[in-house]
C-alpha positions in Angstrom: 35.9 36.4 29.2 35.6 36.8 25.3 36.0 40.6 23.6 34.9 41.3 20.2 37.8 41.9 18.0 36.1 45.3 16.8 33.4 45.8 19.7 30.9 48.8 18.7 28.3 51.0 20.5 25.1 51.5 19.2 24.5 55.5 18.6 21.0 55.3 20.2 23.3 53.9 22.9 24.8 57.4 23.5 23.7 60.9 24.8 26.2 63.5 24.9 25.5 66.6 27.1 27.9 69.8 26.6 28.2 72.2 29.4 30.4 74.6 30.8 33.9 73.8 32.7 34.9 74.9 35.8 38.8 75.9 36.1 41.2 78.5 34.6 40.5 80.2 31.3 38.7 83.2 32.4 36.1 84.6 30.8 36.6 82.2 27.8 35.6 79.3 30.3 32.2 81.3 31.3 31.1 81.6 27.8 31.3 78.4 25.7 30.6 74.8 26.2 33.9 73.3 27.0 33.2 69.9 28.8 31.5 67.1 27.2 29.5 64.0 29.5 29.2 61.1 26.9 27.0 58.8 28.9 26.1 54.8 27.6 22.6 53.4 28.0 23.2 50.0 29.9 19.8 48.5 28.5 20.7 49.7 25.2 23.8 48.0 24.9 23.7 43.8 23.6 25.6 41.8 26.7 24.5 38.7 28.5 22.4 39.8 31.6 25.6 38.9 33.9 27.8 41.5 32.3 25.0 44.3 32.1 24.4 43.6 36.0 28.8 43.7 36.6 28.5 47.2 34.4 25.4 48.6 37.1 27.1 47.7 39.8 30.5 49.3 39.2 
């Protein structure tokens, strides 16, 4: 299988959602956005149909 050299996401690709962690920290933890969820839009994303469908099924 061939990989780009330098391989790049689009940025309308991306969403990022910041929300609060669960663990230790105490109160710190409850009050600010310490977790990140940096999710990839499949369809967004240039690959040959056969890769897109590997990268849903996984």
């Amino acid at each position: 299988m061939y990989f780009p050299s330098n391989p790049a996401i689009p940025a309308n690709a991306l969403s990022w959602r910041f929300t609060q962690a669960g663990g230790p920290g105490g109160q710190h933890v409850n009050k600010v956005a310490t977790a990140v969820t940096l999710r990839v839009s499949v369809d967004a994303l240039h690959v040959k149909a056969e890769v897109r469908q590997k990268m849903l099924s996984a």
